[in-house]
ROTOR-937616 format. One line per 10 residues: their letters; for each residue x, y, z of N, C-alpha, C. Coordinates in nm, 3 decimals. Layout:
A) X/Y/Z/X/Y/Z/X/Y/Z  ...
// end
This chain:
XXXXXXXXXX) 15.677/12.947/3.246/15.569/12.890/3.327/15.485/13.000/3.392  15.583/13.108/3.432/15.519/13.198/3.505/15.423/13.294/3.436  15.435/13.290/3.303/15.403/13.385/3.173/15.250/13.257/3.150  15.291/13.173/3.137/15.181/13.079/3.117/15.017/13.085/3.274  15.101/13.065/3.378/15.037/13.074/3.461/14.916/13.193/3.461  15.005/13.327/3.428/14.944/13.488/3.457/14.788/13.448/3.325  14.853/13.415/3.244/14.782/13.407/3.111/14.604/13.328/3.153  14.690/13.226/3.201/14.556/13.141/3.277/14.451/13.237/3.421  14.512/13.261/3.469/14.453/13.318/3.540/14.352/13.420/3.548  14.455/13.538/3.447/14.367/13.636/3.324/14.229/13.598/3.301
XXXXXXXXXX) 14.249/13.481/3.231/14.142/13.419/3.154/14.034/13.380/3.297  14.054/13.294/3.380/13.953/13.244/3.438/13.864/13.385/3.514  13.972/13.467/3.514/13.906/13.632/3.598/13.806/13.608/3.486  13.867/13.622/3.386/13.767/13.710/3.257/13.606/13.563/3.240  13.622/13.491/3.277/13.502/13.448/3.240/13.381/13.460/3.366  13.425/13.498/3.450/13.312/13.547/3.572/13.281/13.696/3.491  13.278/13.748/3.443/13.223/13.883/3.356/13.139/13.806/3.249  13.164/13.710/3.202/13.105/13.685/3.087/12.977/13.582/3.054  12.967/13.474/2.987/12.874/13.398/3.003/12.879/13.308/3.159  12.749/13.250/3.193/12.768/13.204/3.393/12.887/13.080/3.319
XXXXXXXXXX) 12.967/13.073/3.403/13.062/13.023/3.404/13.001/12.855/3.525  13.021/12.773/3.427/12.974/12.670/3.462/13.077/12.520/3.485  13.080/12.540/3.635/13.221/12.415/3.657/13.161/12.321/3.720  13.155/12.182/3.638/13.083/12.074/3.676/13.247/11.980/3.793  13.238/11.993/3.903/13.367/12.012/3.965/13.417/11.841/3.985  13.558/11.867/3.953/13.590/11.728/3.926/13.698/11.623/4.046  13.769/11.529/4.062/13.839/11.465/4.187/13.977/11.368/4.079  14.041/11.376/3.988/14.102/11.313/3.963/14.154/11.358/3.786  14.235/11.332/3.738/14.296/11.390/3.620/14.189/11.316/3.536  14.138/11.174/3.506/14.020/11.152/3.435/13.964/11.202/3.381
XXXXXXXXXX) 13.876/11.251/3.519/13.759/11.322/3.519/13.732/11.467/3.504  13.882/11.513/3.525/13.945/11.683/3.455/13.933/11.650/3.323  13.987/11.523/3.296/13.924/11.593/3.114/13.860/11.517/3.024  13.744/11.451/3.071/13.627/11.482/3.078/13.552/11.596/3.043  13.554/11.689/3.143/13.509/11.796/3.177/13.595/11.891/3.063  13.753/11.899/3.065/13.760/11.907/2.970/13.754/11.916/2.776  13.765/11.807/2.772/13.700/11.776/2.650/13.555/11.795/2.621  13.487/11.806/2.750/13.317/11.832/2.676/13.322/11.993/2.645  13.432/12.071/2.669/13.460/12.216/2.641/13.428/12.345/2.735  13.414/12.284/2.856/13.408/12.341/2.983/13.548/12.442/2.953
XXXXXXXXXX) 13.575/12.577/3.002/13.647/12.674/2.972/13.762/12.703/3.064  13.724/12.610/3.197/13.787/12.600/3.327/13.739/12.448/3.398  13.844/12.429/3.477/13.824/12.313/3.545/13.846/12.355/3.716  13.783/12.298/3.789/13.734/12.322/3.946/13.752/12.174/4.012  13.828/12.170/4.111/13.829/12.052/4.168/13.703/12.096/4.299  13.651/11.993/4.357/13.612/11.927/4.453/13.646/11.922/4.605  13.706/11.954/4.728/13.781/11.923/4.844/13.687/11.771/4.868  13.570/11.776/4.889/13.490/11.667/4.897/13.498/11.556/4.827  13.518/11.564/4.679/13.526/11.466/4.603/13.668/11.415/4.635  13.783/11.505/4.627/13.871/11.469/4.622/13.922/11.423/4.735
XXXXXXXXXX) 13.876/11.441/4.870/13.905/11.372/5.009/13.858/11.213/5.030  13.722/11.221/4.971/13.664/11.045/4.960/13.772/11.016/4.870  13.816/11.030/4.712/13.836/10.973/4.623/13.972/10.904/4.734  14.070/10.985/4.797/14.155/10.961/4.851/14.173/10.901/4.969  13.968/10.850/4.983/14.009/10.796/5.134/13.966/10.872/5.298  14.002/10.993/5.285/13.964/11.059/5.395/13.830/11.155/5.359  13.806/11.225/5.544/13.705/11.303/5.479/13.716/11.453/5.453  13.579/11.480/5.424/13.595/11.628/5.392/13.656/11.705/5.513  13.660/11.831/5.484/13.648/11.940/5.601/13.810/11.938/5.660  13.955/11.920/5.577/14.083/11.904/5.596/14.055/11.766/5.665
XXXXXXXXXX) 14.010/11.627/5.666/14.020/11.559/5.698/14.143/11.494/5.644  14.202/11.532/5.522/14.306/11.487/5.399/14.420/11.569/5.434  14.583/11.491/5.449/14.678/11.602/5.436/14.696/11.685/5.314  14.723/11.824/5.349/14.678/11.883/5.229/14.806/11.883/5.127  14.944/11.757/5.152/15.000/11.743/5.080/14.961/11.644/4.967  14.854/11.554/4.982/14.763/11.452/4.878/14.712/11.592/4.824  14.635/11.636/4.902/14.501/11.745/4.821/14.607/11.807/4.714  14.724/11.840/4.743/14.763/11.946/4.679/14.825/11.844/4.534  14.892/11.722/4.541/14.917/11.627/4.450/14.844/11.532/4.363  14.717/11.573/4.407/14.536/11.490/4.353/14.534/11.637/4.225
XXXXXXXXXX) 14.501/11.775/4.297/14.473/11.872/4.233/14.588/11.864/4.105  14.730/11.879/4.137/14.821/11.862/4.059/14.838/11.816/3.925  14.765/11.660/3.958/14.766/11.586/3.830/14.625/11.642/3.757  14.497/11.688/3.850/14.426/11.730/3.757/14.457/11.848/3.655  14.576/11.980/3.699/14.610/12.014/3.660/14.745/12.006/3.503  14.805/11.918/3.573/14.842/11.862/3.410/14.781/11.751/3.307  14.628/11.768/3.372/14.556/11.683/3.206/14.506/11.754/3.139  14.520/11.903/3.156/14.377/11.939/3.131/14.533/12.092/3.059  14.441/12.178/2.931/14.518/12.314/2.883/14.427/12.402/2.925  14.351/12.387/3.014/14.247/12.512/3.053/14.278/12.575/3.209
XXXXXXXXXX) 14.284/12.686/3.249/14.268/12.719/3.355/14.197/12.596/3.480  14.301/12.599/3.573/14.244/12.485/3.698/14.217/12.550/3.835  14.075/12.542/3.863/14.101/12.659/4.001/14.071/12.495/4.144  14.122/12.533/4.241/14.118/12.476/4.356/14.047/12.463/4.454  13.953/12.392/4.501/13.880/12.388/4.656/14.026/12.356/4.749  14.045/12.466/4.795/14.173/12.472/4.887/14.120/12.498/5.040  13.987/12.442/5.058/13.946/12.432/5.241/13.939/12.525/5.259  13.965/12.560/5.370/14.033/12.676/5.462/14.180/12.727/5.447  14.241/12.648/5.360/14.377/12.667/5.394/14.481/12.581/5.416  14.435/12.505/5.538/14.542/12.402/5.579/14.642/12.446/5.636
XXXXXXXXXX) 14.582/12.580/5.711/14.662/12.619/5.808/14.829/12.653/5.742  14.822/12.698/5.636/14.955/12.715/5.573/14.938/12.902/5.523  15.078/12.937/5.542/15.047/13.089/5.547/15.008/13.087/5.411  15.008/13.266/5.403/14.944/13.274/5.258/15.034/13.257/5.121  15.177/13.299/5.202/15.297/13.301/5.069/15.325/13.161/5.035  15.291/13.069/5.160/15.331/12.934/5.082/15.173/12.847/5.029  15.091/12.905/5.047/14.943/12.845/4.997/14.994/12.915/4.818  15.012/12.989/4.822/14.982/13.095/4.664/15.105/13.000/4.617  15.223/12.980/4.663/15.330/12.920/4.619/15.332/12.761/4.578  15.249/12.689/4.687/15.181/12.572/4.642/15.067/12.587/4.509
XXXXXXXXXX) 15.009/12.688/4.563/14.884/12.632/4.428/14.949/12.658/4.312  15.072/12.776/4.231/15.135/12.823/4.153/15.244/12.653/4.141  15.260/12.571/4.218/15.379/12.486/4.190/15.273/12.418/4.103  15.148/12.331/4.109/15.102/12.247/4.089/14.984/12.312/3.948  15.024/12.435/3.890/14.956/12.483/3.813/14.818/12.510/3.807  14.796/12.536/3.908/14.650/12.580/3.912/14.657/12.724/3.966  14.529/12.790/3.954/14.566/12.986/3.935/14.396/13.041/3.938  14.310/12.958/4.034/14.256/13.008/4.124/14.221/12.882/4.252  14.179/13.017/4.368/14.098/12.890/4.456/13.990/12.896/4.510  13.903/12.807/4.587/13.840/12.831/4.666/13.905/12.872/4.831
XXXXXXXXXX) 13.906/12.903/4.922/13.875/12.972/5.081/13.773/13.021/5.121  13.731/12.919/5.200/13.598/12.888/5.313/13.617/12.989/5.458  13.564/13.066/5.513/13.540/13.046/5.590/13.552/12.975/5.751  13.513/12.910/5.706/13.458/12.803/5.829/13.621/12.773/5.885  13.613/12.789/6.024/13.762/12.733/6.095/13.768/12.599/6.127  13.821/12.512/6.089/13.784/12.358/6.094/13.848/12.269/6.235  13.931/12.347/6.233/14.027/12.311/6.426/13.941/12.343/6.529  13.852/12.484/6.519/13.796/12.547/6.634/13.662/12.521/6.641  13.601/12.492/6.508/13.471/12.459/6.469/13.406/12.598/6.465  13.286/12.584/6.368/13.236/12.758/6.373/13.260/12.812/6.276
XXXXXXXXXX) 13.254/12.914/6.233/13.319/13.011/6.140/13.403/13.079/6.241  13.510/13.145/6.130/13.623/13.199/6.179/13.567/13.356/6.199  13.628/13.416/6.263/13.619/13.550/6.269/13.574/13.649/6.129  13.524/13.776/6.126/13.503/13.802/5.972/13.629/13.870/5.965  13.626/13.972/6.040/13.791/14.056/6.040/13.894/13.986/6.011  13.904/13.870/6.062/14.027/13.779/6.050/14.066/13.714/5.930  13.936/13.695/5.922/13.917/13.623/5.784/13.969/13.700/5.650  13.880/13.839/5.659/13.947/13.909/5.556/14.067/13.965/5.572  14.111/13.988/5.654/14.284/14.024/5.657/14.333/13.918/5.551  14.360/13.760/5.646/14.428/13.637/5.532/14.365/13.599/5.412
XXXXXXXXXX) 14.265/13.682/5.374/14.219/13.663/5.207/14.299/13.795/5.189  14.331/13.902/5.236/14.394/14.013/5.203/14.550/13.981/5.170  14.582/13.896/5.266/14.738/13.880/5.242/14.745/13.748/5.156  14.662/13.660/5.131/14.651/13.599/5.013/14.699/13.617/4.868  14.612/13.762/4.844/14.589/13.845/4.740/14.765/13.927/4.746  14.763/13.996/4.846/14.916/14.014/4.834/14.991/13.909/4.772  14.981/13.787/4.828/15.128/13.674/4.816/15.141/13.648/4.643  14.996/13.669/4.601/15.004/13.624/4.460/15.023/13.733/4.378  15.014/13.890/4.426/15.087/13.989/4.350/15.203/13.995/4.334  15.264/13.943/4.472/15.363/13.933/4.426/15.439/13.809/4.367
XXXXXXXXXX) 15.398/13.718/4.383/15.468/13.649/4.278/15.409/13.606/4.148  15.351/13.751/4.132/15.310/13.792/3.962/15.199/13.708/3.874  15.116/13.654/3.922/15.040/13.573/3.879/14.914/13.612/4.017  14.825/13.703/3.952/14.679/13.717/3.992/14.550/13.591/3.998  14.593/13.453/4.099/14.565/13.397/4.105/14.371/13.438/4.150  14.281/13.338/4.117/14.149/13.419/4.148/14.040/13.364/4.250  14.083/13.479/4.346/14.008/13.383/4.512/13.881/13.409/4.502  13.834/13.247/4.469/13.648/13.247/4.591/13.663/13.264/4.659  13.626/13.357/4.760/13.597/13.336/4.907/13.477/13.275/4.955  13.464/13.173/4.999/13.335/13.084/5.050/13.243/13.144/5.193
XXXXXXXXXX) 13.168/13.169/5.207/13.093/13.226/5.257/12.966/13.150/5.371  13.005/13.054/5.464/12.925/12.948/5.539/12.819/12.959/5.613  12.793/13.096/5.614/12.652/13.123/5.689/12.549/13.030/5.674  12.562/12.984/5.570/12.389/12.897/5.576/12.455/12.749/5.590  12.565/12.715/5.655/12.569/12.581/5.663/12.457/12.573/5.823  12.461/12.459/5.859/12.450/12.441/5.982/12.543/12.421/6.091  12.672/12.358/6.070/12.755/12.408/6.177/12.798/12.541/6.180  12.752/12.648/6.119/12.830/12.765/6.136/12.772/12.835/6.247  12.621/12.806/6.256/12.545/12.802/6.426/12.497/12.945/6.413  12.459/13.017/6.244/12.406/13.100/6.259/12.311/13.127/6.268
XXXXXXXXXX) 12.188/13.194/6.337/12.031/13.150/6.350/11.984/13.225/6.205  11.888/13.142/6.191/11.841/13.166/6.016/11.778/13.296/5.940  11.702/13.346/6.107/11.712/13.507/6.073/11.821/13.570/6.023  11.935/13.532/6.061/12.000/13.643/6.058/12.145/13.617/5.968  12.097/13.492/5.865/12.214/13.465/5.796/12.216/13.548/5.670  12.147/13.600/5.627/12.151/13.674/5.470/12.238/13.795/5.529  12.188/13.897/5.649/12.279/14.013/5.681/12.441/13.974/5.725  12.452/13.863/5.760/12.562/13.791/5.765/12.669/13.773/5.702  12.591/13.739/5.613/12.659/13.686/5.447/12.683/13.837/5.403  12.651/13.894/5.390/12.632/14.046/5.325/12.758/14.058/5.410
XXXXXXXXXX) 12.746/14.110/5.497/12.872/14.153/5.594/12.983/14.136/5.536  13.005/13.966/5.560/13.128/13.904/5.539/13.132/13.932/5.388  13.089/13.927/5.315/13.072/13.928/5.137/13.131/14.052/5.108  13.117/14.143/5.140/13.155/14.268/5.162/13.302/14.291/5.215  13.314/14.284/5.326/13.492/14.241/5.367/13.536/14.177/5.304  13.462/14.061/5.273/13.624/13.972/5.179/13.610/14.014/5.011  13.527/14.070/4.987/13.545/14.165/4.840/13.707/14.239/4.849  13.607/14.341/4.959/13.714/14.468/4.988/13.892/14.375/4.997  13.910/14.285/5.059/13.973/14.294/5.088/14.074/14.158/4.971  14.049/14.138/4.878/14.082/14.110/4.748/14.000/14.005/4.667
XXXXXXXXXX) 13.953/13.925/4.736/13.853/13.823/4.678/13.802/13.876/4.496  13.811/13.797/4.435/13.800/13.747/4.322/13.605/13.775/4.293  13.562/13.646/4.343/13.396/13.606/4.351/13.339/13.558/4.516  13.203/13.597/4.529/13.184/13.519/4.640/13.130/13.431/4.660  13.133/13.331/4.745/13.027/13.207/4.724/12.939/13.183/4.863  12.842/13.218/4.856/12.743/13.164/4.982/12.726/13.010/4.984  12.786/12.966/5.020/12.756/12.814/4.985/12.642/12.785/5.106  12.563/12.663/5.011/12.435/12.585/5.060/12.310/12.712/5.068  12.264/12.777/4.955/12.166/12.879/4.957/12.073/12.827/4.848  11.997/12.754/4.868/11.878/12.713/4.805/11.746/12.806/4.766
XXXXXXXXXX) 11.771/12.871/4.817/11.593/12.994/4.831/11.646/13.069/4.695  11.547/13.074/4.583/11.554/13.191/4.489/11.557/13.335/4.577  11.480/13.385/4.631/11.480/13.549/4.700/11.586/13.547/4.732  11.621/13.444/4.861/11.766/13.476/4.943/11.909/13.507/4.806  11.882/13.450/4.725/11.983/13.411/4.641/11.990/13.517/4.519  11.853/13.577/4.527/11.842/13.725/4.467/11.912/13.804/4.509  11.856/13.857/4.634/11.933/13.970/4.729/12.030/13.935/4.768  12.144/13.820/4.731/12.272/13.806/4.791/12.326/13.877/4.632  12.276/13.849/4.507/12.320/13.883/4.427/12.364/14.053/4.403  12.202/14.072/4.415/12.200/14.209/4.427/12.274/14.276/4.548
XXXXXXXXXX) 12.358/14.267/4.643/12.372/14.300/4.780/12.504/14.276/4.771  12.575/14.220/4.754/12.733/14.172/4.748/12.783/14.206/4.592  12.891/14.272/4.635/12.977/14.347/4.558/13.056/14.274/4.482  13.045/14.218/4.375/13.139/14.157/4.243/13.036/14.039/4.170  13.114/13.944/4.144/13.045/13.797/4.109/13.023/13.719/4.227  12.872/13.666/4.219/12.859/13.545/4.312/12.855/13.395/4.235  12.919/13.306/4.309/12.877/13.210/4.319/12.789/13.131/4.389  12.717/13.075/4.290/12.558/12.976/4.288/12.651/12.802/4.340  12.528/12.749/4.373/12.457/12.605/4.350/12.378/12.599/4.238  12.387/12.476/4.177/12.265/12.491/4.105/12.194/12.303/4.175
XXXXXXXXXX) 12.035/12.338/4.158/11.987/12.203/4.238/11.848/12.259/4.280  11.721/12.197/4.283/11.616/12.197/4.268/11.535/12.302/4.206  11.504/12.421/4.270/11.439/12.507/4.186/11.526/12.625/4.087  11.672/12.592/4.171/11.758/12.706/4.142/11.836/12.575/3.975  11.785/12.605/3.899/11.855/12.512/3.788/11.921/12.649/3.671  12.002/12.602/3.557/12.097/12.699/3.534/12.012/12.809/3.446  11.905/12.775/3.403/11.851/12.884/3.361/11.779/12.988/3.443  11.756/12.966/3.603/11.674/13.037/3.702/11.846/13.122/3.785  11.972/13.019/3.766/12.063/13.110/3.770/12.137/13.229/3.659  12.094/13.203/3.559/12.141/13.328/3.471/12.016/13.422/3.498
XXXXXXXXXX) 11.914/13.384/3.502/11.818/13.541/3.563/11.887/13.595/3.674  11.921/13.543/3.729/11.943/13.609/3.892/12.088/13.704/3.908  12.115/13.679/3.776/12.289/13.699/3.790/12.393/13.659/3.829  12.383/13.545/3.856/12.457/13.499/3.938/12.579/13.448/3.814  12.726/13.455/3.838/12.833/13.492/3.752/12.893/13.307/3.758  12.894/13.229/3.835/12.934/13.132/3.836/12.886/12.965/3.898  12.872/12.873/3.862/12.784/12.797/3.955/12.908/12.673/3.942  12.892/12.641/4.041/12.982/12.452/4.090/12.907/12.380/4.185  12.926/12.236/4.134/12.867/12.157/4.188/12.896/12.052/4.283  12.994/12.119/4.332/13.072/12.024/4.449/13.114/11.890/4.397
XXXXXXXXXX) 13.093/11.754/4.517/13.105/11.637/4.458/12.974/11.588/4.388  12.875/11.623/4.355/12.767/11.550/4.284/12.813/11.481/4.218  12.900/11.499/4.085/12.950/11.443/3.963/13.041/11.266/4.009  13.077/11.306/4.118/13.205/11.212/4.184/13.051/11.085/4.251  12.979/11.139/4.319/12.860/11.072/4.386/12.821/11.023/4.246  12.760/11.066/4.180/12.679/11.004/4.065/12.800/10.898/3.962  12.938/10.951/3.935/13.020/10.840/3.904/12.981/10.740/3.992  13.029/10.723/4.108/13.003/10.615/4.224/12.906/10.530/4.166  12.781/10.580/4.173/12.618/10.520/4.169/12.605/10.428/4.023  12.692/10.495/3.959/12.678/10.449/3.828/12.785/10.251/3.830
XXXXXXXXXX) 12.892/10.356/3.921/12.955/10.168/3.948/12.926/10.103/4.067  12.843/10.132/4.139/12.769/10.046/4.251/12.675/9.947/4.114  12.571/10.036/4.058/12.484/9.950/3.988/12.566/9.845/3.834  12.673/9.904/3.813/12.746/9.801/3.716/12.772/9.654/3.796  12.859/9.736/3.943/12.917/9.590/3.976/12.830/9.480/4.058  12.718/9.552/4.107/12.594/9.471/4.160/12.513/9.389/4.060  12.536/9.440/3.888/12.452/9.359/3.794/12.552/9.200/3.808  12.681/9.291/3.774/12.804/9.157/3.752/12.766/9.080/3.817  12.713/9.119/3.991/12.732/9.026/4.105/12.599/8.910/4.070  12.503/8.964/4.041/12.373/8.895/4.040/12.390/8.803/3.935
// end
């Protein structure tokens, strides 16, 4: 398993080097393969999708013993590398986060930022230490699992004033490189420029949005190494059976 795991992991490193790595992000074993079968190279869960699908909301609104048993089964539908929207954490150290995501076969994740108890973003120092000892927990138990680090400056609760979120992002992008991160993700960055100079400016692969002007061919100019689409896919399932079961109704 453990030989299997490393193997996967390998692989999902190796496709942020290669063509933009494109994870249409999914909430349920279904819809993993789905995504699967259309020949997607990796599969990406959702925290969002997968918190509605289950009922609660985003932002650890879900115990992260569902999150971790939702992800699970997406992980055994699917023979492709499965990486994780793993929140913040869930407040679980790092040896048993790496040890959870390794039980349930998946071998990368997402880690946000944003402190969800205290509200805000978390400290940057702090932050990159526990992406540091992250990265430890999964050396050592031999499987180079591959951390996004999520990057919240441009949300709006992160309460950063808008001047001053790109040097921000840089900052933090920078520490949590250094300090083992995988790729980075600025999440909610809509502006082509801004989304230039985060490229150019932060050290490894970034992760994109893709969505109005930024569509996947304006992200392979830019360089940008990976794009996910949160719950869109899960929203637009929805929409599709609101309007089935409203025809039935009429």
């Amino acid at each position: 398993m453990a030989v299997e795991l490393k193997a996967h992991a390998d692989r999902l490193r190796a496709l942020h080097s290669e063509e933009l790595l494109v994870l249409p992000n999914v909430w349920d074993a279904a819809s993993a393969s789905v995504v699967a079968e259309a020949g997607f190279p990796a599969v990406a869960t959702a925290s969002a999708a997968v918190s509605a699908m289950l009922g609660y909301p985003d932002g650890e609104g879900a115990p992260w013993q569902e999150m971790f048993a939702a992800a699970g089964r997406v992980a055994r539908a699917v023979e492709v590398p499965v990486t994780v929207d793993a929140e913040a954490g869930y407040g679980l150290r790092p040896r048993e986060l790496v040890d959870r995501l390794l039980e349930i076969g998946a071998v990368g994740c997402n880690l946000e930022d944003t402190d969800h108890r205290a509200g805000g973003l978390s400290e940057a120092a702090a932050q990159a230490d526990w992406l540091a000892a992250v990265r430890s927990a999964a050396d050592d138990a031999g499987v180079p699992i591959v951390i996004n680090a999520r990057i919240d400056v441009f949300l709006p609760p992160a309460g950063i004033p808008e001047p001053d979120r790109v040097a921000e992002a840089i900052r933090r992008g920078r520490l949590y490189r250094a300090a083992g991160a995988d790729c980075l993700y600025p999440i909610g960055v809509r502006d082509r420029e801004v989304l230039a100079t985060l490229v150019t400016e932060l050290p490894g692969p970034v992760n994109g949005n893709s969505g109005g002007a930024l569509d996947l061919p304006t992200l392979r100019e830019l360089g940008v190494a990976r794009v996910s689409y949160g719950p869109t896919f899960y929203r637009a399932a929805l929409a599709e059976l609101k309007v089935a079961v409203e025809k039935l109704r009429s």
